[in-house]
C-alpha positions as CSV (number, residue, x, y, z in Angstrom):
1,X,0.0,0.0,0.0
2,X,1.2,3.6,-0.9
3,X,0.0,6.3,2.1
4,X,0.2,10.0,2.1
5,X,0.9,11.6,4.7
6,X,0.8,15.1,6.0
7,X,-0.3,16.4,9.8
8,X,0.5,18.4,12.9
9,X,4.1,20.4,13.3
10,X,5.4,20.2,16.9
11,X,3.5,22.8,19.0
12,X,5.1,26.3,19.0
13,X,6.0,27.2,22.6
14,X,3.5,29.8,23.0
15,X,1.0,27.3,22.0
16,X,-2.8,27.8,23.6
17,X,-4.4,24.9,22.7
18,X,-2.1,21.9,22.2
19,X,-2.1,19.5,19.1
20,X,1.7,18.0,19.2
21,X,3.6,18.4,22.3
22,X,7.1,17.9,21.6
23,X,6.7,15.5,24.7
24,X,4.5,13.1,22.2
25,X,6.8,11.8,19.7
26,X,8.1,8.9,20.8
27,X,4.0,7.6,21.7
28,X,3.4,9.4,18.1
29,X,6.2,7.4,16.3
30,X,5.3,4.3,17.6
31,X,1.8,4.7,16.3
32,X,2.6,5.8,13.0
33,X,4.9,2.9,12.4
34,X,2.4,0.6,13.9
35,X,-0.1,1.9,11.3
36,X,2.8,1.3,8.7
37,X,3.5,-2.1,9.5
38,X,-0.4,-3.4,9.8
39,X,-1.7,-1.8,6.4
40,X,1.5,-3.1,5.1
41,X,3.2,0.3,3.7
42,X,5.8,-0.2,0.5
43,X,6.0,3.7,0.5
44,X,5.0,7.1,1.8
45,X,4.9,10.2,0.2
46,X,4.9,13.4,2.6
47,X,6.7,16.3,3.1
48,X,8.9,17.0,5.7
49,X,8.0,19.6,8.4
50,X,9.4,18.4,12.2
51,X,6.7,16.4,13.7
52,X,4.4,14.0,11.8
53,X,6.3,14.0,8.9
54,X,9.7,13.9,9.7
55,X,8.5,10.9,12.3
56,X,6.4,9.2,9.8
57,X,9.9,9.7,7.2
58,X,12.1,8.3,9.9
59,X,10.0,5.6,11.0
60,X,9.3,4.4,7.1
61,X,13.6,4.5,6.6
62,X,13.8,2.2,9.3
63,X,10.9,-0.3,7.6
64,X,12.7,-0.5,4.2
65,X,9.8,1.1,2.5
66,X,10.0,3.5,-0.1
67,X,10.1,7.5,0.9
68,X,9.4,10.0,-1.3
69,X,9.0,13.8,-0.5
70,X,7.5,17.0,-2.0
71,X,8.9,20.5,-0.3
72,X,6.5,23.8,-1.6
73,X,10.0,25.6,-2.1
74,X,13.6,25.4,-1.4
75,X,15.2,22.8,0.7
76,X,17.0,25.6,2.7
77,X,14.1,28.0,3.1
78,X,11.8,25.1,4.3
79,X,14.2,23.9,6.9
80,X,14.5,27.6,8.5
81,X,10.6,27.9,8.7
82,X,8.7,24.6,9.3
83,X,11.9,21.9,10.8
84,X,13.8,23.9,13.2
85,X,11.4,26.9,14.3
86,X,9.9,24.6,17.2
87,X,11.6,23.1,19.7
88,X,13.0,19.5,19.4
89,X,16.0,18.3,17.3
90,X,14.9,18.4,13.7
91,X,17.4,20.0,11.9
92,X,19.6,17.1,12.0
93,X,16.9,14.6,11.1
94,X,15.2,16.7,8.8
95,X,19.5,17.3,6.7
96,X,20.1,13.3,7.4
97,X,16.0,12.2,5.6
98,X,16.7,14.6,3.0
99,X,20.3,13.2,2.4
100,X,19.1,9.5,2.1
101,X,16.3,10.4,-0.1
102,X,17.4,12.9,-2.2
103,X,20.2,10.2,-3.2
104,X,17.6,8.1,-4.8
105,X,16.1,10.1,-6.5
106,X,12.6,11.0,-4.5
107,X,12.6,14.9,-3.6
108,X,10.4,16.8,-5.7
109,X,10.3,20.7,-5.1
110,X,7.5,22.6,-6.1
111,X,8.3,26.5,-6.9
112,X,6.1,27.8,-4.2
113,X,6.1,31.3,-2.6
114,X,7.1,31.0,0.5
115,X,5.4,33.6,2.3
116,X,1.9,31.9,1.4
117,X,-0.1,29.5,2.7
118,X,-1.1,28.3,-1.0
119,X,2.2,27.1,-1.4
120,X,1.6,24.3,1.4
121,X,-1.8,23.8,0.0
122,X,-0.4,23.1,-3.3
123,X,2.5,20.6,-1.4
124,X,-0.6,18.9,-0.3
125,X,-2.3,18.3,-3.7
126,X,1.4,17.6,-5.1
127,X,1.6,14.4,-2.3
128,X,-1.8,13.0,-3.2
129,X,-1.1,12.7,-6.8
130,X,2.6,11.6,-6.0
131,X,0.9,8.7,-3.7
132,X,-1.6,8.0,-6.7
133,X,1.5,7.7,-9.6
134,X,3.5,5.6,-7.1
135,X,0.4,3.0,-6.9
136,X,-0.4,3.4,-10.5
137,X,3.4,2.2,-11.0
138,X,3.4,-0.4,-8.6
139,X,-0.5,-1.4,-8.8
140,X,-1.0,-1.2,-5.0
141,X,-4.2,0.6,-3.3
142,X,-3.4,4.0,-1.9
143,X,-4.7,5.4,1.5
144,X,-4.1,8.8,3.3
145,X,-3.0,9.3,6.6
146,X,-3.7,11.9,8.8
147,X,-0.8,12.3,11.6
148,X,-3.2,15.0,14.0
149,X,-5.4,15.8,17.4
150,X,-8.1,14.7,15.5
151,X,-9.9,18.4,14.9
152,X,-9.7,20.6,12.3
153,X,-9.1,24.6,14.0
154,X,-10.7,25.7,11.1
155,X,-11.4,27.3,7.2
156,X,-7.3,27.4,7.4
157,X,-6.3,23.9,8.7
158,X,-4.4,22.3,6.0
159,X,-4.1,19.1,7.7
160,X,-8.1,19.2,7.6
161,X,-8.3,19.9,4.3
162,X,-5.3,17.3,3.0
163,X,-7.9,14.7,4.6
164,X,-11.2,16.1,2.9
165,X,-8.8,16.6,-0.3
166,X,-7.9,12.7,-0.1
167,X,-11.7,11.9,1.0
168,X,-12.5,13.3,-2.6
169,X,-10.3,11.0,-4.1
170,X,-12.4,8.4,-2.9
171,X,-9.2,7.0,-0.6
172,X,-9.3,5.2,3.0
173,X,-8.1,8.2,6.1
174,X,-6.2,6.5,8.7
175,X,-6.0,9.1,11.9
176,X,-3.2,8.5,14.0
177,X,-3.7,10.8,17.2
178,X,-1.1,13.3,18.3
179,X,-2.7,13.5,22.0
């Protein structure tokens, strides 16, 4: 099976309500890879923000399946304002996943702006129809998986709206809670 992936960032520490404590990765890595292992993943497509997807990259690396990520602009730029703006230690994670999978071939960058929210929107879009090439190649099902709290905060949640963008596709949402 071929998932996309996309949810929560760690919580900034101003944060007023919560969604990924930095204190819940290691419960939200075991869960993603448990979710990997029992829908039996041969690759992931996600980006590459610190929390779910640098977890969900990590955790896929050390399954032998097949990673493949889609930044909204440059490699640098993201790094500086969605890996290592929160607290944790992504930067090395996020140079090391980039390294391995960059090597094979499996970084796409998209020429987004990236002072604009459209430009993660259109990262989005860009990781459901990487997930749908890599099944038609392979001619395995694809499912979406939505690495979160669980509630959308609104018209501007983009993890909401990667999993109502994936529901139109017709494809299975996994949650895998963040709480």
């Amino acid at each position: 099976m071929v998932i996309a992936l996309a949810g929560r960032r760690i919580d900034a520490p101003d944060t007023e309500t919560p969604r990924f404590p930095v204190e819940n990765t290691e419960v939200a890595s075991r869960r993603i890879r448990e979710l990997l292992e029992t829908q039996g993943a041969t690759a992931l497509v996600s980006s590459a923000a610190c929390g779910a997807d640098l977890l969900a990259l990590v955790e896929a690396g050390a399954l032998g399946i097949r990673r493949r990520i889609v930044l909204p602009f440059d490699r640098k730029w993201f790094r500086e304002i969605s890996v290592v703006d929160r607290p944790g230690e992504w930067g090395r994670m996020y140079d090391d996943v980039l390294d391995e999978v960059s090597s094979n071939g499996d970084v796409v960058t998209l020429n987004g702006k990236t002072d604009d929210d459209s430009a993660y929107a259109a990262a989005n879009h860009a990781i459901l129809d990487e997930a749908d090439a890599r099944a038609r190649e392979t001619g395995q099902p694809v499912s979406a998986a939505l690495v979160w709290d669980g509630a959308s905060r609104g018209g501007d949640d983009l993890t909401g709206a990667f999993g109502d963008a994936a529901r139109k596709r017709g494809l299975r949402v996994f949650d895998v809670q963040t709480l």
